[in-house]
C-alpha positions, 0 to 999 in steps of 0.5 A: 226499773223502767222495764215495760216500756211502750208494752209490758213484753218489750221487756223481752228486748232489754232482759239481757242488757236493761235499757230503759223504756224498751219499745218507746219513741226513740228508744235504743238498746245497749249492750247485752251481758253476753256480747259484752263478755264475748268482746272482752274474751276476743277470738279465743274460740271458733265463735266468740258468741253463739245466739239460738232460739226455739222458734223464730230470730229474735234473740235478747243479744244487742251489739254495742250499737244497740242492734240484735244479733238473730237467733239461730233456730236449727240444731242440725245446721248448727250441729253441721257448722261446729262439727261437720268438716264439709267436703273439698268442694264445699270449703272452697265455696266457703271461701269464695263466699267469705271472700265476696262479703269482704268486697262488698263490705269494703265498697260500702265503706268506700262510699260512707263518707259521701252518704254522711255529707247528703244525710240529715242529723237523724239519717246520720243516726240510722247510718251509725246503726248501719255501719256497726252492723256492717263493723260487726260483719267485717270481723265477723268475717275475718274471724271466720277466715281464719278458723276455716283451714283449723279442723272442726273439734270430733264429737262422739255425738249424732247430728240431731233433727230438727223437730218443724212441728212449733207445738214441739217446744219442748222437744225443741228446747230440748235439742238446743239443751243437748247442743250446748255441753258439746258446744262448751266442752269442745271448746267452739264457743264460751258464750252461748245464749238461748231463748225459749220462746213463745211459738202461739200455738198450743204446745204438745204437752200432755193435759194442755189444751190452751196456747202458751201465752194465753194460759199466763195470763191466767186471771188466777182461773185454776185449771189454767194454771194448772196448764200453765204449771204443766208447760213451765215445769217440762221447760224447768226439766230441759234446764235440769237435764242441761245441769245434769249434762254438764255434770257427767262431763269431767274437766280439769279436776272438776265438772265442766258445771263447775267450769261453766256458769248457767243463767235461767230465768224470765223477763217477767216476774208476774206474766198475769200482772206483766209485773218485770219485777221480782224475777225467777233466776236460777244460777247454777255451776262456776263454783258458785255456792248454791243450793239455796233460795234468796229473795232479793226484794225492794228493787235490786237490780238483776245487772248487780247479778250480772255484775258479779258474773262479768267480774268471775268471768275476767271481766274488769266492771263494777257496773253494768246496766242500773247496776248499784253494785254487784249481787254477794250471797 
């Protein structure tokens, strides 16, 4: 409800957390699911949170505060800070650099309290903003100094290479899909979010001639559509090859599927009509039952989902976003 906002696509900024009105005069995001969940679990894993992207840092993960967190877009450097040990000398620079971040923090905060007493109510407002983020970088920072002397988890895997060609979503997609069953089984984080994105340019697919964006706004014309069926149905094929991944991989006397919960879906149930309503959402794995197809029409909200997955997940909530309760099949 209350999902367009200043502009049908601003919907892209509250997928994940359901703030009204995204986008108009003095709006402010809230908590994601995600982050919510990862503040819940605590430092248990070497990042509590990891946000990707395909393309660019926008991302649909927002702090408590209401500030985004970016999206990382490069497989290989990722791959490099999970599981790659760096040299001697590389750790040390870390370090040093991990020890300059938390002087700097301590310094701004030094001189909080005589920016508040100069500032207007409103600076105060953008200042709160300021000093979550600056929060979020202490413990950030501190979470990373103590996992730097723990040995990164092996892989058997290859560092993989970046695709800097934007017409190769897919390929691109499809690294980001690769990443996360090494992420999960080695343990590196328990919160992964990935946004496929839109790269305007005309995606190298075989049979499509027209830019992603534009062929969803198809104006029922039938060979944009068909175009449009072609791109949806390689990004449907990253995300069976993701399950299917997650799978093959054995864990505790199951899959690391059944270990682990996969939400896929859009911000938009109709890109033509820019309709956020009626949402595409698959659910797959955490021992959910599956298999089958449900419409749930007349406004439910898709925080009740979420509702029923913060509950799975340990956390204690009965609500969540405009959630009415949670979402039972």
């Amino acid at each position: 409800e209350d999902q367009t906002g200043r502009q049908p696509h601003d919907s892209e900024m509250t997928f994940l957390t359901a703030a009204r009105k995204p986008g108009m005069g003095g709006f402010r995001n809230t908590f994601s699911v995600d982050l919510l969940v990862a503040s819940e679990l605590g430092n248990v894993t070497r990042f509590p949170s990891l946000t990707l992207g395909t393309m660019k840092s926008q991302s649909q993960s927002y702090t408590n505060g209401g500030v985004m967190i970016p999206a990382q877009t490069s497989p290989a450097t990722l791959f490099a800070k999970l599981f790659l040990q760096g040299t001697p000398s590389e750790m040390k620079a870390q370090k040093r650099k991990l020890d300059d971040g938390k002087s700097i923090l301590d310094e701004l905060g030094s001189q909080a309290k005589s920016l508040r007493r100069r500032a207007s109510s409103k600076d105060n407002h953008l200042l709160d903003d300021y000093f979550d983020s600056v929060r979020n970088a202490e413990t950030n920072i501190s979470t990373a100094q103590s996992w730097l002397d723990k040995p990164k988890p092996e892989v058997s895997a290859t560092q993989p290479v970046d695709i800097p060609n934007p017409a190769g979503i897919i390929g691109r997609a499809q690294l980001l899909m690769d990443m996360i069953p090494l992420i999960v089984q080695t343990d590196s984080s328990r919160v992964i979010t990935v946004m496929i994105q839109d790269h305007f340019v005309v995606p190298k697919i075989e049979g499509v001639t027209g830019n992603h964006h534009n062929l969803s706004h198809h104006g029922q014309d039938p060979a944009k559509i068909k175009q449009l069926k072609r791109i949806e149905s390689e990004i449907i094929q990253c995300f069976g090859s993701l399950l299917a991944q997650m799978k093959a991989r054995s864990e505790a006397g199951g899959t690391l599927l059944d270990r682990t919960t996969v939400l896929f879906g859009s911000n938009l149930g109709n890109a033509n009509a820019h309709h956020a309503n009626n949402l595409p959402i698959f659910l797959a794995g955490g021992e959910f039952r599956h298999g089958h197809y449900i419409a749930n029409q007349g406004g439910t909200p898709l925080c009740n989902l979420f509702v029923t997955l913060l509950q799975r997940m340990g956390v204690e909530s009965d609500s969540f976003g405009q959630s009415d309760g949670k979402l039972v099949w």
